[in-house]
C-alpha positions as CSV (number, residue, x, y, z in Angstrom):
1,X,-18.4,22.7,-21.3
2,X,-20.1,23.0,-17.8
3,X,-23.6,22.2,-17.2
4,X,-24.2,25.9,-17.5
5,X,-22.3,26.4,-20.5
6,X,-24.5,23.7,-22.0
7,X,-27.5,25.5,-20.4
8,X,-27.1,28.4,-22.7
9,X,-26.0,26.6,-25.8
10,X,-29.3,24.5,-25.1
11,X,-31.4,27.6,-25.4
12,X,-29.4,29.1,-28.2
13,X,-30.5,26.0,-29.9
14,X,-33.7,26.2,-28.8
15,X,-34.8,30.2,-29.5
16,X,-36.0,29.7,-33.3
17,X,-37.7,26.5,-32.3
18,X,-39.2,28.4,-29.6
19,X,-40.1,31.0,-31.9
20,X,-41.7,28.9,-34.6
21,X,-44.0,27.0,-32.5
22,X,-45.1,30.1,-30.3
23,X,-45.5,32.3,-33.7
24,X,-47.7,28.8,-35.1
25,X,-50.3,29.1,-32.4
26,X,-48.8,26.5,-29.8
27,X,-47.1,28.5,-27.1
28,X,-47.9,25.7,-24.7
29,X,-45.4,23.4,-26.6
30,X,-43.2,25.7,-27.2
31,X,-42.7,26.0,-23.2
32,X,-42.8,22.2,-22.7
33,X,-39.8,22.2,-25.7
34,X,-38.0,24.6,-23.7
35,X,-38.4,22.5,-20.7
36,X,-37.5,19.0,-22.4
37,X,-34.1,20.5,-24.1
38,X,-32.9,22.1,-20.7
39,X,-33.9,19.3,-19.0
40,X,-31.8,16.6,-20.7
41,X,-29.2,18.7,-22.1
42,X,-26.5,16.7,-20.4
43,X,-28.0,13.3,-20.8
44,X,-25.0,13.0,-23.2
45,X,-22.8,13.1,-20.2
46,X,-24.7,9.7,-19.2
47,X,-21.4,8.3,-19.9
48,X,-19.8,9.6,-17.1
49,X,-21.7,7.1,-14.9
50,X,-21.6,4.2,-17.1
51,X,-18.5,2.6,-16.7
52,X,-18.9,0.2,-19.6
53,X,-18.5,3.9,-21.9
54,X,-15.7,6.4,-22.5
55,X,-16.6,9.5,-21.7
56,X,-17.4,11.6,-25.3
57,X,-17.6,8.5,-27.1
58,X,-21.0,6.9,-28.3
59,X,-23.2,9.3,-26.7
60,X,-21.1,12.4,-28.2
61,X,-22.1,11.4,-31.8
62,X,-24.8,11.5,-34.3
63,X,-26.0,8.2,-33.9
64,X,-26.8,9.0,-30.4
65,X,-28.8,12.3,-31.2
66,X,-30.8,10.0,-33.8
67,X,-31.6,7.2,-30.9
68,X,-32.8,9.9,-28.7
69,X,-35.3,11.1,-31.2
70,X,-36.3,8.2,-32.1
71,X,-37.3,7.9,-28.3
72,X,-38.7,11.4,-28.4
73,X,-40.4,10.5,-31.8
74,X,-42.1,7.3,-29.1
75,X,-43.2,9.3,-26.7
76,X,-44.7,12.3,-29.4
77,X,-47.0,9.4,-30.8
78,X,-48.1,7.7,-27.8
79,X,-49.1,11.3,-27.0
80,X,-50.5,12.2,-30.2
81,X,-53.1,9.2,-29.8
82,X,-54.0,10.9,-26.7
83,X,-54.6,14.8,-27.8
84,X,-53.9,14.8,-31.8
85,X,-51.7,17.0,-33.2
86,X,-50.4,20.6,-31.4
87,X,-51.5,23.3,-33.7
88,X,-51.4,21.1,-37.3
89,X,-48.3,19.5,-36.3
90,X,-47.3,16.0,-35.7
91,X,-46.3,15.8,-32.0
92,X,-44.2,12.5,-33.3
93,X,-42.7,14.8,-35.6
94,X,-41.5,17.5,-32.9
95,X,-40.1,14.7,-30.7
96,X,-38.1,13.6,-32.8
97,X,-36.4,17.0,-33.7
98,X,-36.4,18.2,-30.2
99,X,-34.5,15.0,-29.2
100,X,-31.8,15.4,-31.7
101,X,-31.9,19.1,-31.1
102,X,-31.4,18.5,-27.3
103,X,-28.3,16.1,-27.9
104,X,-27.0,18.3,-31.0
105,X,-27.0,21.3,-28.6
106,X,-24.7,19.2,-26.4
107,X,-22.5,18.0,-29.0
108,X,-22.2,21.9,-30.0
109,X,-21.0,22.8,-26.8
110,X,-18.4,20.0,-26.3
111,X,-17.4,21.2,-29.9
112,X,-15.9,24.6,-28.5
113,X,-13.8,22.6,-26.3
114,X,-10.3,21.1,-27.4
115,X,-11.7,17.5,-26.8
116,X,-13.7,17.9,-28.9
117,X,-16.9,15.4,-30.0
118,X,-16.9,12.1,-32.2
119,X,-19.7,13.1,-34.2
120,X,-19.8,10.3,-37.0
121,X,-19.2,7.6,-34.1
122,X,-19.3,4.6,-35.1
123,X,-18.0,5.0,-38.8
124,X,-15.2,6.8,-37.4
125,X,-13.6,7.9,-34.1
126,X,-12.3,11.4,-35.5
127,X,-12.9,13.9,-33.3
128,X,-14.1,17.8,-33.9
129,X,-13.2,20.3,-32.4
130,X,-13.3,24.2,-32.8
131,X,-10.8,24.8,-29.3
132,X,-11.6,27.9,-28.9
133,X,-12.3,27.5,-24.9
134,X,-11.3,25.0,-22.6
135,X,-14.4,22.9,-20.5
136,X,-14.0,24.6,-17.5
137,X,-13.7,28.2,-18.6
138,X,-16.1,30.1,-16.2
139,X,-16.3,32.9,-18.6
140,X,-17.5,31.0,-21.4
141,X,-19.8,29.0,-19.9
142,X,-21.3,32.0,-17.9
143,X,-21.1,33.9,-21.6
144,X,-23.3,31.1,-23.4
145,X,-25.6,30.8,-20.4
146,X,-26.4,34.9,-20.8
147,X,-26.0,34.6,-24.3
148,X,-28.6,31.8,-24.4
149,X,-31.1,33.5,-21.9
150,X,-31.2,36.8,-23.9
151,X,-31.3,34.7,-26.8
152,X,-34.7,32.8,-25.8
153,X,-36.1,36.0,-24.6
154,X,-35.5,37.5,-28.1
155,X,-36.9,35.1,-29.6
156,X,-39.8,34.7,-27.8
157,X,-40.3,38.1,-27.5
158,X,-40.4,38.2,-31.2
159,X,-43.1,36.0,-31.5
160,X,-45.6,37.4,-29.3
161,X,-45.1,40.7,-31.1
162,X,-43.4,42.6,-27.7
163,X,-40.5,43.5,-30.1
């Protein structure tokens, strides 16, 4: 996929998240989610400017999306000592799902692709793949971009008891 292809499956992914932490009293988090998953929802694609990777190899896996919220884990407890927890929740604990989130919404996206994504990297190199549209398909990633925007808003929408 495009960076707008992942765009939309980004907010796809993100939608019930969005929902569940807007409908548990913590709307502000909920936009700063939405933010962090669009934000780095190519840092998968890192590999393209690190020479020393292929490109859909380590950071196309599982094992990535587990680093990265490990890091977003970090950063949710360093700013947990700072404010305590969002509405009840552990802000270490919502780092850590929204970083796996934010690379597993990637990995999705690369999945509709014929290339496919390593997922279990490192235990094995098998890719998987759902080809149903190539990378560059405007149509699709134009289509999951829409499809990701009316998502959100349903969702959110949802939550604040508009619909």
């Amino acid at each position: 996929m495009f960076k707008t292809g992942h765009l939309g499956v980004s907010l796809i992914v993100f939608g019930p998240v969005g929902y569940a932490l807007v409908a548990r009293g913590a709307p502000e988090l909920a936009a700063i989610t939405g933010f962090v998953m669009v934000w780095f929802t190519m840092l998968p694609d890192i590999d393209h400017r690190l020479p020393i990777l292929e490109h859909r190899g380590p950071t196309h896996s599982l094992a990535f999306a587990a680093v990265v919220g490990g890091v977003g884990w970090g950063v949710g407890m360093a700013l947990e000592t700072v404010t305590g927890p969002a509405a009840g929740m552990s802000l270490s604990t919502v780092g850590f799902g929204i970083g796996v989130l934010t690379v597993v919404g990637h990995l999705i996206g690369d999945t509709l692709t014929p290339a496919g994504v390593p997922y279990l990297w490192p235990l094995s190199t098998r890719t998987f793949s759902l080809s149903l549209v190539g990378a560059g398909n405007p149509v699709a990633n134009s289509g999951l971009f829409g499809l990701g925007l009316l998502t959100t808003a349903g969702w959110v929408s949802v939550a604040l008891g508009v619909v």
